[in-house]
C-alpha positions as CSV (number, residue, x, y, z in Angstrom):
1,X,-0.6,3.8,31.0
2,X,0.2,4.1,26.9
3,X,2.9,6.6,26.1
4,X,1.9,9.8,24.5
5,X,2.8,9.8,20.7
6,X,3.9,13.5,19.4
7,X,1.7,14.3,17.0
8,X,4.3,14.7,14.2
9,X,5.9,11.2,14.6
10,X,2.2,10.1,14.1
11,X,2.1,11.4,11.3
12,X,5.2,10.8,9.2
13,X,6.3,7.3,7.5
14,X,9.8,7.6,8.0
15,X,12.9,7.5,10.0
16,X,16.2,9.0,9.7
17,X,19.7,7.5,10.9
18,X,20.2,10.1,14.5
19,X,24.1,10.4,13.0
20,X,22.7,14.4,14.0
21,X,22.1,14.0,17.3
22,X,25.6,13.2,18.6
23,X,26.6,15.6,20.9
24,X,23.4,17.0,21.1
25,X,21.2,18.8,18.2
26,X,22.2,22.3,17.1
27,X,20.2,25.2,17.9
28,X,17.7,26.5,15.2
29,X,19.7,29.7,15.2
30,X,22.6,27.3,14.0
31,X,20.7,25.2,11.5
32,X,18.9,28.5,10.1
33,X,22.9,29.6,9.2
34,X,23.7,26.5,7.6
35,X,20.9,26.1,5.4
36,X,22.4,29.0,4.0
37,X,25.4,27.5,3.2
38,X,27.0,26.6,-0.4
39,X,28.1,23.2,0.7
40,X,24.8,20.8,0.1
41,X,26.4,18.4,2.9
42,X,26.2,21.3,5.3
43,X,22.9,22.1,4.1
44,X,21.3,18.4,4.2
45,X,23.1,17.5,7.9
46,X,21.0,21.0,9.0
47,X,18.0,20.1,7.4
48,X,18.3,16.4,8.7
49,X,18.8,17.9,12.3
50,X,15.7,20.2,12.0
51,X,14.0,17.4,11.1
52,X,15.1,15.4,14.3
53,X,14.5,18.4,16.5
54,X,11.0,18.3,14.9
55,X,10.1,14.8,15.8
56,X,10.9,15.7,19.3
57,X,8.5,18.1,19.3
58,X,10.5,21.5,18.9
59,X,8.3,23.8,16.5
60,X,11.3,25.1,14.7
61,X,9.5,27.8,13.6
62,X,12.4,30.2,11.5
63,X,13.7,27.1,9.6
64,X,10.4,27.2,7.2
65,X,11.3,30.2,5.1
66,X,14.7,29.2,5.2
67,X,14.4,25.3,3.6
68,X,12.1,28.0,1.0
69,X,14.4,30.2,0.3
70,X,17.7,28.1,0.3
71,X,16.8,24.2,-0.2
72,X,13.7,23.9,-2.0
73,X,15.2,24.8,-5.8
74,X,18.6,22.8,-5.1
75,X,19.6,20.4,-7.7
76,X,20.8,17.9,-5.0
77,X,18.9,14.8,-5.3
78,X,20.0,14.3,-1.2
79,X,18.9,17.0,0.1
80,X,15.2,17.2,-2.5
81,X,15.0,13.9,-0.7
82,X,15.4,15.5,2.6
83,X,13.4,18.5,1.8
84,X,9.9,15.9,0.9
85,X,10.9,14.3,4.6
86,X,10.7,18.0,5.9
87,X,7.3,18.7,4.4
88,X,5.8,15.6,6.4
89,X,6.6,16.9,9.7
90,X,6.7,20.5,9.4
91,X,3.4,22.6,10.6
92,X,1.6,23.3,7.8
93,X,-1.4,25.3,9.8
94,X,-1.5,28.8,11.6
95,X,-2.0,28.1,15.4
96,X,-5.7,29.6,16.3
97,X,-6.2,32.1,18.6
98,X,-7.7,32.2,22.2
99,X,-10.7,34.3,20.5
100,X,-10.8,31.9,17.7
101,X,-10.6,29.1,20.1
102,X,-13.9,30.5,22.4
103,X,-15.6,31.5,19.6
104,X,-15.8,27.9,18.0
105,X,-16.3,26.6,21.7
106,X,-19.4,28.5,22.1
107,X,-21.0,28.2,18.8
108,X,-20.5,25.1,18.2
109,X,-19.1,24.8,14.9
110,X,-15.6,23.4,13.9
111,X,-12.4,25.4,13.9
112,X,-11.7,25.7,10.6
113,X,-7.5,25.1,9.9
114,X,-6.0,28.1,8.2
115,X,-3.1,27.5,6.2
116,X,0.3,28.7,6.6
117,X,1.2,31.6,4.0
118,X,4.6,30.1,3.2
119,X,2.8,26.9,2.1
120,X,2.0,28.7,-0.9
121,X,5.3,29.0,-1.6
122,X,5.7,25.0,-1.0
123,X,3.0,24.4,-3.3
124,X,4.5,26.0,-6.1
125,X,8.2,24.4,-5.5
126,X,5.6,20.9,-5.2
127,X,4.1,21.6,-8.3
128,X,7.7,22.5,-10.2
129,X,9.0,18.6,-9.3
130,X,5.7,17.3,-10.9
131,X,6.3,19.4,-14.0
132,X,10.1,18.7,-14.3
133,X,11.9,16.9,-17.3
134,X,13.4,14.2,-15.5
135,X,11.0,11.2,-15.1
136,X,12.2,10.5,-11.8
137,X,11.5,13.7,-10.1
138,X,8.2,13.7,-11.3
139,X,7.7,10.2,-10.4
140,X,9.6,10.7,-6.6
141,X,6.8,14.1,-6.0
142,X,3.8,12.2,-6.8
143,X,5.2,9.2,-4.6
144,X,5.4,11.7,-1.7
145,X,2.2,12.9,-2.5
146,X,0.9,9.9,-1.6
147,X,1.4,10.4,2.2
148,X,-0.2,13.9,2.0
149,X,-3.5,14.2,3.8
150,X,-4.0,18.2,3.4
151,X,-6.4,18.4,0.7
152,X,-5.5,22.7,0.4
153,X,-1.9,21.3,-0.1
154,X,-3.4,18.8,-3.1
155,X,-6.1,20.6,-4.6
156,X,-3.9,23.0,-6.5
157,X,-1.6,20.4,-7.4
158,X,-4.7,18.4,-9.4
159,X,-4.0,19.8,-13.2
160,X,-0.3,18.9,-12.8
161,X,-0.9,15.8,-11.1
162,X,-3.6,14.3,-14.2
163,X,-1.1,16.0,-16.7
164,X,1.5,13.3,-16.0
165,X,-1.4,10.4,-16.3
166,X,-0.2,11.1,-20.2
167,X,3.9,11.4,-19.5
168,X,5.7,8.6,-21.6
169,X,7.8,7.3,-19.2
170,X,6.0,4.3,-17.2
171,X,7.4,5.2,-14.1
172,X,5.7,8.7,-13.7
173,X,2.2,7.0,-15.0
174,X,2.1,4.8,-12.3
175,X,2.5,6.7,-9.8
176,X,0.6,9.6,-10.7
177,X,-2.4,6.3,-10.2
178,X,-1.4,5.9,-7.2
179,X,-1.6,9.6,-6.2
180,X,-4.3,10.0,-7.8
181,X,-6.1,6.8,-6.2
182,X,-4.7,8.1,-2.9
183,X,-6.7,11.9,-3.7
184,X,-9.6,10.0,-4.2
185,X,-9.6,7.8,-1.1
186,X,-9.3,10.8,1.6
187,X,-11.5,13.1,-0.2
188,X,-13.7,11.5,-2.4
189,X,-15.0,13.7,-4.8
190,X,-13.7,16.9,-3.6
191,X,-10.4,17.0,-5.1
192,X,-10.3,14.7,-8.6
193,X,-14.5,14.4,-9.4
194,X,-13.4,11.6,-12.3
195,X,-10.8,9.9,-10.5
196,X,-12.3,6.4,-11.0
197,X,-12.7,6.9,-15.1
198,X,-9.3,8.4,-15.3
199,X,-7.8,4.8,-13.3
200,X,-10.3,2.6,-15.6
201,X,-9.1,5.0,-18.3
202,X,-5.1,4.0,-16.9
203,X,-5.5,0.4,-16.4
């Protein structure tokens, strides 16, 4: 009988050293405290726990607004790293209801996925790193954007995203092709309508 996959380790491309785990993972209570610490070690070894607890299958639920509110602007190039790990494996979708559930059931149409709040908040930190004067900021967002799948996520992200097709630094042009050849291939036409003229346009 094949072992059942959790549904967030089938979706993120990574995996983290489990330095965390020994002696157990901390509670989310714990890691909610020290994501408001000063210290960015303390912050990245909570963030790298959650993270862990995640891919396990805990829901973590309080430690969204708390990577928002203390991790998201930091200046640490560790813990930004961490923090684009984080957005692959957190829930990005309010649960449905039972109604909501029936409803569908019985009409036959598709739930439609309603998008978290905070991840409007996310979005605008997401659309700061494409926007920001270092080159390699820029160029580490739109590589990260190339493993997102949520097209409410990307959609506002497009005019910042085909603003950096023209940035001079090499490294941010080609991987905003790359994000923007990635847009194209899991939404066609929905997201960037002249995708293929602006990578003709590129190459």
């Amino acid at each position: 009988m094949a072992q059942a996959i959790n549904a967030n380790e089938s979706y993120c491309t990574f995996t983290l050293a489990s330095d965390v785990t020994a002696g157990g993972l901390p509670s989310q209570d714990e890691i909610s405290k020290d994501l408001e610490s000063n210290d960015p070690k303390v912050k990245r070894h909570a963030l790298k726990a959650a993270i862990m607890a995640m891919l396990g299958g805990e829901a973590m639920p309080k430690i969204l607004m708390q990577v928002i509110r203390f991790c998201i602007n930091s200046d640490d190039k560790p813990l930004k790293k961490l923090c684009t790990l984080y957005w692959e494996v957190v829930p990005k979708y309010q649960e449905p209801t039972s109604d909501e559930v029936l409803r569908a059931a019985s009409s036959g149409q598709t739930l439609q996925r309603k998008l978290l709040p905070e991840m409007i908040l996310v979005c605008n930190a997401l659309r700061n790193d494409l926007i920001h004067p270092n080159e390699y900021v820029r160029g580490s967002m739109l590589r990260f954007l190339c493993k997102v799948k949520d097209e409410e996520i990307l959609g506002p992200l497009v005019p910042s995203i085909k603003a950096c097709l023209e940035h001079r630094h090499q490294y941010v042009r080609k991987n905003t092709a790359l994000a923007v050849f990635h847009m194209h291939k899991i939404a066609e036409d929905n997201l960037i309508p002249d995708a293929l003229e602006l990578i003709e346009a590129f190459l």
